[in-house]
C-alpha positions, 0 to 999 in steps of 0.5 A: 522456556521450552514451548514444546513441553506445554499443552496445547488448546482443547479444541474439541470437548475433552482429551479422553486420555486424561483420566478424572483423578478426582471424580467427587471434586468434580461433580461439585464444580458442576453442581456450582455451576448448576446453581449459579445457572437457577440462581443468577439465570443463563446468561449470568452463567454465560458471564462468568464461564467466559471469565473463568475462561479468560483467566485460565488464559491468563494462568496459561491452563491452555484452554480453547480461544473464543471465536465469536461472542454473542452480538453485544458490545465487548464492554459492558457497560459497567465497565465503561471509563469516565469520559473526559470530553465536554460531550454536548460540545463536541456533538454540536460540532460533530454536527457543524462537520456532518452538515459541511461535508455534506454541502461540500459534496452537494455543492460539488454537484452545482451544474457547470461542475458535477463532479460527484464525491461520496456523502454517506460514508463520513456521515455514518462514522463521524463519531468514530473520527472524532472521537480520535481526533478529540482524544487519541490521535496524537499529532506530530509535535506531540512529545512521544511522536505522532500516530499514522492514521489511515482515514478511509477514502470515503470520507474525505469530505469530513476531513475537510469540513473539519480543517474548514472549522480549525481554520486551515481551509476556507470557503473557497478551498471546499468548493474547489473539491474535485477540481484540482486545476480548475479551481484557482485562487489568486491564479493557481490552481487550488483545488482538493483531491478527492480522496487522500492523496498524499501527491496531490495535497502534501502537507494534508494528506500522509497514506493514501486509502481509497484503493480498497486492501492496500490500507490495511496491508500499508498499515500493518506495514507501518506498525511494524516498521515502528517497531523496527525502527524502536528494536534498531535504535535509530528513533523510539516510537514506543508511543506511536500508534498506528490507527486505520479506518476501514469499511466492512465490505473493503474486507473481501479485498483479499489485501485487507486479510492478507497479512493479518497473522503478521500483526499478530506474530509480532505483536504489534499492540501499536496497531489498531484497525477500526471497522466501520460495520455500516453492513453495506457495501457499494451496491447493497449489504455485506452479508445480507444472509449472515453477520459481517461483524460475527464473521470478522470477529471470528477472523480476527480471533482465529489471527490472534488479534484483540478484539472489540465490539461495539454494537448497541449504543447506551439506550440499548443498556436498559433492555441488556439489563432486563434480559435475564433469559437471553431472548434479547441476546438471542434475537440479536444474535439470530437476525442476519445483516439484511434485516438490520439495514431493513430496520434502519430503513423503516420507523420505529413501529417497523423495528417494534413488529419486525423485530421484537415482536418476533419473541413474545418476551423482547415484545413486552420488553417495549411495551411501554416504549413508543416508537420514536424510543424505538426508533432511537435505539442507536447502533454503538458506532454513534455513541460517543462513550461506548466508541470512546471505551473502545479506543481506549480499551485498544490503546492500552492493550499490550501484546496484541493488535486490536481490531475494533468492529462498530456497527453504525448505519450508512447516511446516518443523520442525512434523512430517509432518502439516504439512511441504510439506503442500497443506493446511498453510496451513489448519492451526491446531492440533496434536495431542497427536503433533504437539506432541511430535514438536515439542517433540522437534524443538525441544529444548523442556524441557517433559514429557510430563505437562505436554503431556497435562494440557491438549492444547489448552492447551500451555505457552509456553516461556521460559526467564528474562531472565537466560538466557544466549541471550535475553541475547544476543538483548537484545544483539544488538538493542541493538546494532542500535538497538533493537527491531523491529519497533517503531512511534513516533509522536514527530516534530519541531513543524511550524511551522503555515501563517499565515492569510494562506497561504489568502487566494487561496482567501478572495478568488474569482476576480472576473470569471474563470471558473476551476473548483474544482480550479484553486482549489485549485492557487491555495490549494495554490501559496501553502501551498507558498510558506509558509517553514518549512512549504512544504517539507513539502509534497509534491504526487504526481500519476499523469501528469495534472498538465496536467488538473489545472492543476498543470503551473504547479508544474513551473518551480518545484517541479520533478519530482523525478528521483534522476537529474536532467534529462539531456535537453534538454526540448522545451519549455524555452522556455515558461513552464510547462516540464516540468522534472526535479531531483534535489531536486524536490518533485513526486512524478510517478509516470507512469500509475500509481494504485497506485504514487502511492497508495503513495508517498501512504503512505510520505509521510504517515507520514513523522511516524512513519517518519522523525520528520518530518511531510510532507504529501501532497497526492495528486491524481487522477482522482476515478474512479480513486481509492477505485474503482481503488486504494481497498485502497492507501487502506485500507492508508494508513489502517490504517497511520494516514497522514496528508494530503489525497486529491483527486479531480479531476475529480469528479461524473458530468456534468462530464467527460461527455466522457469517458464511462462509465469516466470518470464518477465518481458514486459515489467518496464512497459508497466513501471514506463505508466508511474510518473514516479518510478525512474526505470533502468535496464543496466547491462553491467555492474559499473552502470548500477553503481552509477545509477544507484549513486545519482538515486541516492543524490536525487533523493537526499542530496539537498544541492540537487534540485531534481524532483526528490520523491521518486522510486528507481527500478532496476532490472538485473539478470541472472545470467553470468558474464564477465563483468568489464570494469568501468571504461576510462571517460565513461560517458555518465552523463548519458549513463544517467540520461539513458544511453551512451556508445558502448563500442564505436564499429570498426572503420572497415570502410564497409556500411554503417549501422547503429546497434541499441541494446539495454541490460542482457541484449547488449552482449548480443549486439556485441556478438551482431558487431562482430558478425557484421564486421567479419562475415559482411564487411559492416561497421556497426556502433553498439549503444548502450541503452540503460533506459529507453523510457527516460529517453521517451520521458525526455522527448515528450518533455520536449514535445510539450515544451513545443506545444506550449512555446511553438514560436520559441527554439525547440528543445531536441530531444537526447537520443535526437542528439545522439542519432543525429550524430552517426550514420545508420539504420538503428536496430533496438533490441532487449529481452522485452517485449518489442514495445519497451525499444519502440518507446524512442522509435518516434524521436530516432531520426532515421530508420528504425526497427526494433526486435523483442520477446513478445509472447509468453515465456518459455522454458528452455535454454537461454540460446534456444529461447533467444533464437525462439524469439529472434533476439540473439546475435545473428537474429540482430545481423539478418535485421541489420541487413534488412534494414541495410537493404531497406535504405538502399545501402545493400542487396536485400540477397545479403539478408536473405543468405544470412537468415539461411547462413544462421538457420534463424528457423532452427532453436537448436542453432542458437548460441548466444548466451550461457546455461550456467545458472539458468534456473531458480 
């Protein structure tokens, strides 16, 4: 079908170029719909517009989408479905959970210990979690796979309150909640983390949550990357579902809207975002003036998503039904969010004069209710059968992702000190009236005596395995494939590449000038073409595959579009044609550095998510990465992802061009604070190919027994060179470690100085070698660096083998080893900012001066940027003979006449390096 011939939406009255054909038939249907409003009264009216509505939608008429609806539930409640759950039984156990999460917590405060921990979040969404873990979350031995649900940070104590009643902690292990080394049973450390930390609890916890955006970006990757893994064939996931708790103020976070419209493109009906509409944020309201789940509903809406409300709980069903004038509905409709948590905050005759009284007509609605009725008029997101229509509306919805808005109230159940509280979100422990208002509330077994012998010490409750409810609990979760949530780690074998896969690496470019990031295309293309492991490669790229020289993949591994390519493409006749498929394996995600560094994540944890290991190689933007988007990467990280990081484009002279947004000098100082990132700066194509290889055996080689759930980052440059083939007895070992001698100075008779230089810098030390040699009778060694900060990582490691052993043989860290063994001042140079070399100066033995991009970039020429900076060739011979000089082996007038010899003060004196590509 051609769009195109189709009418769009009406967006504002009627088009006045359609004329009205038949003006009697006309006047009828408004004279129906006159009647129907004296008959059945306005909001019976209302009712049925809508209906009409939808199915004009339905017959695609193309009429105008609803974005927002009065501020009742989305399901009314005839048409709620019959719950299928022992309702008093799961209550009683909601309860148990409520009670231990907030002693959890409370005890979490016991002097000596303090460590704080948030008690009001799980209280007011409780019925949301339970009701998904009774019902809808499917576990992992679940036979159409297990759903990924994203619980909110928050709420981490209920979750553990609810593995306490299931029997997979214990006591020991809730008291232990924020002290994860300081805690110890049976010797080791046994504590939990305070929040979802995948890391830190790895067979609990599988997204972490509490950096408030990235679950909704992680989760919207992670529904997609289903779909992508079902559309290439590799697993079908047509039952997963993807659920992601969040909260109304996490919203603002630009993240948590950031990527919404591509939920909505593809259609990802395996995704639902709950909504937990407690109208308070940290310090105070959401919206005090206006109404959070009106504004996300229209947000949504105008995204393309489904979505539902649920606002009143069932008391309110009666007084709905007897408003046949709308006062009820528009009274609701009109009261702003900061009333609303005033209501929740006060009593029933509050709530009475304050809110109904505000119409005449809602006050004689409650004439005869008193004010505990009142009072107990709940929200919908503590109503188990309005929440439960709602998960289940969500689940069986096609076409489209769901976003459910539930509005309850923060600190439910918790008291009059906490309930709708601005400071409840601070508050972490109880006093003794509070726990037995609590306890009362919860119906928990426990005395008076046993709350008063320790205040801060309160007992947990459970009641025995053999009770009745935590069987029907253990039921329930058996029934739905087991526990949640619950990581595993177990995958299928991955038929590792063969050697032969990285020759295009090995072999340079002979006479060609081709820059390091085309290398790796050249090594990535003959990964991709391995039978078996090919596939599991999934290259993502944020819209600048062309830059990148990746538009080579497009006419064979295809964009990957849920939809396909209905479009004839403008460049269908060339040879390197941008074409889309369904069964793509190129994951282009438009302008978006958050959302590729999500999908980053789905990929790489796919070994743990879905049992299948797939390698992401995600290509961008050196300066946009760890700058940009780093909190996704520490997020990946703590989610233990594994694959390769590229940052193309790299260093601070070599896109000068593009100038001082562009520059990237500094993304390895940031990617040297990830514990899990292992960072390189290669010079040539043969080192990438060796440093890819050894990432691809440290993740899925069983027999290697280095820590496996690491991300290597790659700097690669645009600048041309020839790229020298792989030397004979390349040292790999210290490839890998992270420096090897590249060129060993000529035996001249002259000083000795040693030359280190990572990715781009090293063809300027080459150039300072030969400049030392001829014009000053200097040999200089030239080293390689691949990554100073491995060798920082190594000394350190060294260091505290020290600190713990200092009676034992200390370990000599490896770039010690190597200085140790040649003679020299050393001069570290690199297109970074000096303190990326200065991370080995403390482990270098003898003297040591490094030479850097500091300052903002520039746009220029790569010589004129290069002498600017005082990094180029002869900028690293007048610092060779400085430091020469400064360790007695030369006259300092040497240095001196060098400086003058290169006009170091001159950018226009500068030659080292090329123009050819230098922009982007």
């Amino acid at each position: 079908m051609d769009n195109r011939k189709q009418g769009g939406p009406i967006l504002n009255g009627l088009p006045s170029q359609v004329p009205d054909i038949d003006p009697e038939e006309t006047e009828e249907w408004l004279a129906s719909l006159d009647g129907l409003i004296d008959e059945g009264g306005r909001s019976r009216a209302r009712y049925v517009m809508l209906r009409m509505l939808q199915r004009s939608r339905e017959k695609q008429i193309g009429v105008p989408s609803l974005t927002a609806t009065d501020y009742v539930n989305t399901i009314g409640a005839e048409n709620e479905p019959w719950f299928p759950g022992d309702e008093e039984v799961e209550r009683r156990y909601r309860r148990w959970n409520r009670w231990n999460a907030a002693m959890l917590v409370h005890r979490a405060q016991r002097p000596g210990v303090e460590v704080g921990g948030h008690i009001s979040t799980y209280a007011s969404s409780a019925t949301l979690y339970e009701i998904g873990l009774n019902h809808f979350f499917r576990g992992k031995d679940h036979p159409g796979g297990g759903d990924h649900i994203f619980y909110q940070g928050h709420a981490s104590p209920g979750m553990y309150a609810r593995a306490y009643l299931e029997g997979r902690m214990s006591e020991q292990d809730l008291d232990g909640f924020r002290q994860q080394q300081s805690h110890q049973i049976n010797g080791k450390p046994s504590g939990l983390p305070s929040y979802p930390h995948p890391h830190q609890l790895p067979d609990f916890w599988e997204h972490p949550t509490v950096s408030m955006g990235l679950g909704p970006v992680n989760a919207i990757a992670q529904a997609q990357f289903d779909k992508y893994m079902h559309n290439r064939g590799i697993k079908d996931t047509s039952q997963q579902q993807t659920w992601a708790f969040l909260g109304d103020g996490e919203m603002d976070e630009p993240e948590s809207r950031g990527m919404l419209h591509v939920a909505a493109f593809e259609e990802l009906d395996n995704l639902n975002f709950v909504i937990n509409c407690n109208l308070q944020r940290l310090d105070g309201p959401v919206r005090g003036n206006g109404k959070i789940i009106q504004e996300l509903e229209a947000y949504f809406r105008g995204a393309g998503w489904n979505v539902i409300k649920v606002v009143w709980g069932r008391e309110w069903d009666a007084l709905l039904g007897k408003d046949r004038d709308g006062a009820l509905v528009n009274l609701m409709n009109a009261t702003p969010d900061g009333d609303y948590q005033t209501y929740k905050g006060e009593s029933g005759g509050f709530v009475r004069d304050n809110f109904f009284g505000r119409d005449p007509r809602t006050k004689a609605m409650v004439e005869d209710y008193s004010d505990e009725r009142i009072w107990n008029l709940k929200r919908g997101g503590h109503d188990y059968r309005k929440v439960f229509a709602a998960y289940k509306a969500a689940a069986e919805h096609t076409g489209q992702p769901t976003v459910i808005l539930v509005k309850t109230v923060k600190g439910y159940s918790l008291g009059p000190h906490f309930e709708a509280r601005n400071a409840t979100h601070q508050m972490k422990k109880m006093t003794i009236d509070d726990l037995k208002l609590a306890r009362d509330h919860f119906q928990i077994p426990i005395s008076d005596k046993d709350l008063e012998a320790d205040p801060k010490l309160p007992p947990y409750y459970h009641p025995g395995q053999d009770a009745p409810e935590v069987k029907y609990m253990q039921e329930r979760r058996a029934a739905l494939g087991g526990y949640s949530p619950e990581r595993r780690s177990t995958h299928i074998d991955l038929k590792l590449p063969s050697d032969k896969a990285f020759d295009a690496g090995k072999r340079g470019s002979g006479k060609q000038t081709i820059a390091t990031t085309m290398g790796f295309v050249r090594v990535l293309k003959d990964l991709m073409r391995e039978k078996e492991f090919g596939k599991r490669i999934v290259p993502i790229i944020p819209d600048e595959a062309r830059t990148f020289g990746m538009d080579s993949l497009f006419p064979t591994a295809k964009i990957y579009n849920p939809h396909g390519q209905n479009y004839i493409s403008v460049d269908r006749d060339l040879f390197l044609a941008y074409k889309e498929a369904t069964d793509g394996q190129l994951l282009h995600m438009g302008i978006n550095e958050a959302g590729a560094t999500a999908a980053l994540t789905a990929v790489g944890t796919s070994y743990a998510t879905h049992g299948e290991p797939m390698i992401p190689f995600y290509i961008f933007y050196s300066m946009f990465g760890f700058q940009r988007s780093g909190d996704f990467f520490w997020a990946a990280g703590d989610q233990m992802a594994r694959g390769f990081v590229l940052g193309a484009t790299a260093g601070r002279t070599t896109l000068v061009a593009e100038g001082l947004q562009h520059g990237d000098g500094h993304s390895h100082l940031l990617a040297s604070t990830y514990p899990s990132i292992v960072s390189y700066d290669p010079a040539y194509t043969y080192e990438i190919a060796r440093i890819v290889r050894d990432g691809i055996h440290r993740m899925y080689d069983p027999a290697d027994e280095r820590d496996p759930n690491v991300m290597y980052y790659l700097t690669m440059y645009n600048e041309p060179m020839v790229q020298p083939p792989e030397p004979e007895n390349l040292d790999v070992d210290g490839v890998l470690k992270g420096m090897y001698l590249l060129s060993k100075g000529p035996d001249n008779g002259g000083p000795k100085v040693q030359l280190m230089a990572s990715g781009v810098g090293v063809p300027w030390i080459l150039e300072a070698q030969e400049l030392l040699a001829e014009d000053w009778g200097v040999s200089a060694d030239v080293w390689s660096v691949t990554s100073w900060t491995e060798l920082r990582r190594d000394g350190l490691s060294a260091e505290d083998d020290r600190l713990l052993n200092p009676d034992a043989d200390a370990r000599v860290p490896y770039v010690t080893q190597k200085m140790a063994e040649v003679e020299g001042p050393v001069v570290a140079t690199s297109d970074f900012m000096r303190a990326v070399p200065d991370q080995i100066r403390q482990y270098v033995p003898s003297h040591f001066t490094s030479l850097g991009t500091d300052g903002y970039a520039i746009s220029d020429t790569r010589p004129a940027a290069r002498r600017y900076y005082h990094v180029d060739g002869p900028s690293v011979v007048t610092q060779a003979l400085i430091s020469l000089a400064d360790t007695g082996a030369l006259s300092i007038d040497k240095a001196a006449e060098a400086a003058r010899k290169y006009q170091l003060d001159d950018v226009t004196a500068g030659t080292s390096g090329s123009t050819e590509g230098a922009g982007a």
